[in-house]
C-alpha positions in Angstrom: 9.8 6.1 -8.3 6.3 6.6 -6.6 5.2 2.9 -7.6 8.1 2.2 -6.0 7.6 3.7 -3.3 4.2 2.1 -2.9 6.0 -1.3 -3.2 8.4 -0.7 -0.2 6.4 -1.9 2.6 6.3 -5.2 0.8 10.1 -5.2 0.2 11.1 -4.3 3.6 8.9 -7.2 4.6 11.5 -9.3 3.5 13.6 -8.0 6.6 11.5 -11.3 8.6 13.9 -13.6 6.4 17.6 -12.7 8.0 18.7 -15.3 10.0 21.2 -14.5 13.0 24.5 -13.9 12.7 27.0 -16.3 14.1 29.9 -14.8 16.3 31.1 -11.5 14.7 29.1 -12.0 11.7 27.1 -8.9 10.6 24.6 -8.5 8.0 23.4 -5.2 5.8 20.3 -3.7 7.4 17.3 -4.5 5.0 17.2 -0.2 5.1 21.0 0.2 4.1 20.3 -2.2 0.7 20.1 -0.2 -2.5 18.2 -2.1 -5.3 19.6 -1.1 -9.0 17.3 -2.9 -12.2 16.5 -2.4 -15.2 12.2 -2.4 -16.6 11.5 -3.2 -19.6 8.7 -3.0 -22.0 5.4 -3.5 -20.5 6.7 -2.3 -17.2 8.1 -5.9 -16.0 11.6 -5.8 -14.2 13.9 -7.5 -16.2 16.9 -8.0 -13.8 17.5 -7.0 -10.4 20.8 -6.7 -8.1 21.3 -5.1 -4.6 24.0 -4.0 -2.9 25.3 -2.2 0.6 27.9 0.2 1.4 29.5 -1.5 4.7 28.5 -5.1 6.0 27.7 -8.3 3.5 23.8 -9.1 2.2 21.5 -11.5 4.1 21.1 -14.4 1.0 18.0 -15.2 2.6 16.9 -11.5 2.8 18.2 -11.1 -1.1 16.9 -14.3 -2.4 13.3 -12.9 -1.0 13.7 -8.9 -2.3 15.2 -10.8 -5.6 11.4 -12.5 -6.2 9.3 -9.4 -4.7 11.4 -7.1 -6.9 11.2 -9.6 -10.4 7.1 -9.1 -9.9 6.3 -5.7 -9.8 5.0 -3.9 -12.1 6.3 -0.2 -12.7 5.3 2.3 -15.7 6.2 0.8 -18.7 9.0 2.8 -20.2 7.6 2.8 -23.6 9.9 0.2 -25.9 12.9 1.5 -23.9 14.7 -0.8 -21.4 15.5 1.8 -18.1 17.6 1.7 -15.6 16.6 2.3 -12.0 18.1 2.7 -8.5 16.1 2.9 -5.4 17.2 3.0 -1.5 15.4 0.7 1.1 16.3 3.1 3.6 14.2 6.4 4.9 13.0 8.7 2.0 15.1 11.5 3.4 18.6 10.0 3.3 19.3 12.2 0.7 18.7 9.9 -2.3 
C-alpha cells in the first residue's frame, strides 16, 4: 500500500523502543515484523497484529507499532472492512 509505504519511516521508528536482550534472549528485527489489519470505513484501522517468522516480538517495540499503526489513515475502502498485510522489511524481499 503506497500510504503505507509513506507511513514506514514512522513505524520503523519504533525500532528505538527494544530493550536488550538478557543472556541468549533474541528479539524479531523491527524489519523481519509483518503487520496484518483490517481498515475500515473512513480509512481508520480497525485492528492490528504483527507477527515474525523466527525469534519472539519486542512488547515494547509492538506496544509502540500497535499505537502508530491504530492512527493512520489509509484510503477508505468504501463501506467494506479490508484486510491488509504489509512487511517492515526492504521493499524488495519479495512481498
Amino acid at each position: 500500500s503506497e500510504q503505507l509505504d509513506k507511513e514506514k519511516k514512522k513505524l520503523l521508528g519504533c525500532a528505538s523502543k527494544a530493550k536488550k536482550p538478557k543472556g541468549n534472549e533474541k528479539f524479531a528485527a523491527i524489519d523481519a515484523v509483518k503487520m496484518t489489519g483490517y481498515v475500515a470505513p473512513g480509512g481508520q484501522v480497525a485492528s492490528v497484529g504483527f507477527s515474525s517468522p523466527k525469534e519472539p516480538l519486542d512488547e515494547a517495540v509492538i506496544a509502540c507499532l500497535d499505537g502508530k499503526a491504530r492512527g493512520l489513515r489509509l484510503p477508505d475502502p468504501l463501506g467494506k472492512i479490508v484486510k491488509f498485510e504489509y512487511s517492515l522489511g526492504s521493499a524488495d524481499d519479495g512481498e
